[in-house]
C-alpha positions as CSV (number, residue, x, y, z in Angstrom):
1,X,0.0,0.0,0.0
2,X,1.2,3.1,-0.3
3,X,1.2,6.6,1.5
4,X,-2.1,7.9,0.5
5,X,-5.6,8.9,2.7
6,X,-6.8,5.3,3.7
7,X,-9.9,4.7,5.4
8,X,-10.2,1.1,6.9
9,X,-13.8,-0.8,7.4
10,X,-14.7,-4.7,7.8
11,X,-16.4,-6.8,5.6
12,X,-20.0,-7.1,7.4
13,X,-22.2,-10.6,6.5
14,X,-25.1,-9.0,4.6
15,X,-22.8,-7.4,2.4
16,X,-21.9,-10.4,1.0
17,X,-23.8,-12.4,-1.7
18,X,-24.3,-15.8,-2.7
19,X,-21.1,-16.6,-3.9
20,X,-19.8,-15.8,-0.3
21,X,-17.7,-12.5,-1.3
22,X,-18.8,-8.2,-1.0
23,X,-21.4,-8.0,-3.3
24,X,-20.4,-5.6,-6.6
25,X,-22.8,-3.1,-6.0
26,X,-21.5,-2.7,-2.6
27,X,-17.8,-0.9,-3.4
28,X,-20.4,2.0,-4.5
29,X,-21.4,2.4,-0.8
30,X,-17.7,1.9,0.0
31,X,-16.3,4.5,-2.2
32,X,-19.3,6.7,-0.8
33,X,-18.2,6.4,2.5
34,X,-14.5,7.0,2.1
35,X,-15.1,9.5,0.2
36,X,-17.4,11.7,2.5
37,X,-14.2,11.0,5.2
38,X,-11.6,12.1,2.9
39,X,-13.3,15.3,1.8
40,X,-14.2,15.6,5.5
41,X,-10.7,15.8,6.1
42,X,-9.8,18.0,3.6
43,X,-12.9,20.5,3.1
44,X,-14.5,19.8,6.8
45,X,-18.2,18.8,7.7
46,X,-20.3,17.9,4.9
47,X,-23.1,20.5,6.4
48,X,-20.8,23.5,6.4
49,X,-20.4,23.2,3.0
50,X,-23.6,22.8,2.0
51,X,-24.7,25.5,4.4
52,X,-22.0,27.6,2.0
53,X,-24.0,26.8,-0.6
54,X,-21.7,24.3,-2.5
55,X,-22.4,20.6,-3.2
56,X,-21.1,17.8,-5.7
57,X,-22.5,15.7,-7.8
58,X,-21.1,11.6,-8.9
59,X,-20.9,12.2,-13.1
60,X,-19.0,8.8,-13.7
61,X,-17.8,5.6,-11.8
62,X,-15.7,3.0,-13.4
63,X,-14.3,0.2,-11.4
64,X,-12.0,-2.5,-12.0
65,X,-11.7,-5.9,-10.2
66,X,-8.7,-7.4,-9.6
67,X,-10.0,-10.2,-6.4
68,X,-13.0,-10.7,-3.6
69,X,-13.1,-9.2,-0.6
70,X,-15.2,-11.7,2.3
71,X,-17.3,-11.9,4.9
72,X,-14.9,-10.4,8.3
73,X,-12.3,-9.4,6.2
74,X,-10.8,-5.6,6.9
75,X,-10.1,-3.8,3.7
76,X,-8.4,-0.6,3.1
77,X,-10.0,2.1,0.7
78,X,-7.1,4.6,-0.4
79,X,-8.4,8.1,-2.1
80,X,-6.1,10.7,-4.0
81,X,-7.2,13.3,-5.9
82,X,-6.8,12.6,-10.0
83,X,-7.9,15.0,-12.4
84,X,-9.1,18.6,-11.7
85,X,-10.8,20.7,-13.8
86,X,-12.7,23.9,-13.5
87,X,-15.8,22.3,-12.2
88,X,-15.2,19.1,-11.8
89,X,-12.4,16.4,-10.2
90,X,-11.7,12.6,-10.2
91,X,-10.9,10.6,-7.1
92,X,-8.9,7.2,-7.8
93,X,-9.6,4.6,-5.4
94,X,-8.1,1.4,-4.5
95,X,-8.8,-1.7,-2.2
96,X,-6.9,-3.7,-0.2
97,X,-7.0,-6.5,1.8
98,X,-5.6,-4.6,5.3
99,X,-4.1,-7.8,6.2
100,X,-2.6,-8.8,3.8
101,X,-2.2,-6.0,0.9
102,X,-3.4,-8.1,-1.7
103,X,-5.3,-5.4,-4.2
104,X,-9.2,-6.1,-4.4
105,X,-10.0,-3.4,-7.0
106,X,-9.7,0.0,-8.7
107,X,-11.9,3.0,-9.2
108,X,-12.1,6.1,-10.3
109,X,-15.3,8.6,-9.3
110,X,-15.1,12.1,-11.3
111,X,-17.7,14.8,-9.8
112,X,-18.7,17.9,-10.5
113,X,-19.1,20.9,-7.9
114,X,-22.4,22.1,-8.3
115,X,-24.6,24.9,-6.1
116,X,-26.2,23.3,-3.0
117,X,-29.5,24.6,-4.0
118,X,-29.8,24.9,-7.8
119,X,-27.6,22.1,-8.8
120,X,-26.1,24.3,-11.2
121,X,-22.6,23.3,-12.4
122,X,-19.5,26.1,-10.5
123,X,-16.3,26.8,-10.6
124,X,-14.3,24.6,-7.8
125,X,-13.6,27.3,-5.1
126,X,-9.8,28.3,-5.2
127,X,-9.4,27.2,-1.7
128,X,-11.3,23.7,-2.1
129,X,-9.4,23.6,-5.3
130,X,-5.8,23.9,-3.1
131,X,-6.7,21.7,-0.3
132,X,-8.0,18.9,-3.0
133,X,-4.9,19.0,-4.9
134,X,-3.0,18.2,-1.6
135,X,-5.4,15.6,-0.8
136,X,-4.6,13.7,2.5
137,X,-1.9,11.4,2.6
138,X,-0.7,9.4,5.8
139,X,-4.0,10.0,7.4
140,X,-6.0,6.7,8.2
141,X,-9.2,6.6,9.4
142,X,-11.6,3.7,10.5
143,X,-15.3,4.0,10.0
144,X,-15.8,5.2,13.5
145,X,-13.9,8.5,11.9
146,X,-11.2,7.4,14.3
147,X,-7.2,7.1,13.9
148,X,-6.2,3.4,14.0
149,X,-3.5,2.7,16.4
């Protein structure tokens, strides 16, 4: 793994399906949750900035597999920022198994920053923009929003 914001959770029974391993449609929920950390790290509570008046919206997901992820297994979600644009910005994601590192999978999210009310597209804030290009790295977070020891 490598140096990058990483947000840790376990594998709970009913996200599994009947072939025993994390459902596909659950990494969505996954990469929704360690997202809304990361950006929590980097931009702050999710209601300040709405209460700004800024929001985002998901525009594309694309996801690679590479192996399962099962039932009590810890996996670790790494997010760095990728593209930026004027309005919008990818995320790349990758999976891990926390135990042993083996890579579970690959995505990318790109959003677009829109106006909290409207949902009209907007410029990326300067300062959103500056603290997204830095991302988070060496922070690690469980799904308690707590710092692993």
């Amino acid at each position: 793994m490598n140096d990058d914001f990483c947000y840790l959770l376990r594998v709970r029974y009913a996200e599994c399906d009947a072939q025993k391993v994390v459902f596909n449609g659950r990494y969505v929920d996954y990469i929704d949750v360690a997202v809304t950390e990361f950006l929590r790290v980097i931009w702050g509570n999710y209601n300040d900035i709405l209460s700004m008046g800024i929001d985002n919206q998901v525009v594309h997901i694309s996801m690679d597999w590479k192996a399962p992820a099962h039932f009590d297994e810890v996996i670790a979600v790494t997010v760095k920022p990728g593209k930026i644009g004027n309005s919008s910005y990818a995320l790349k994601f990758d999976f891990y198994n926390h135990a042993t590192s083996k890579t579970l999978l690959s995505a990318e999210v790109i959003y677009v920053m829109v106006s909290a009310v409207q949902h009209e597209k907007m410029v990326i804030p300067q300062d959103m923009r500056e603290k997204l290009e830095q991302g988070a790295p060496g922070i690690k977070i469980d799904h308690a929003g707590s710092i692993p020891a």
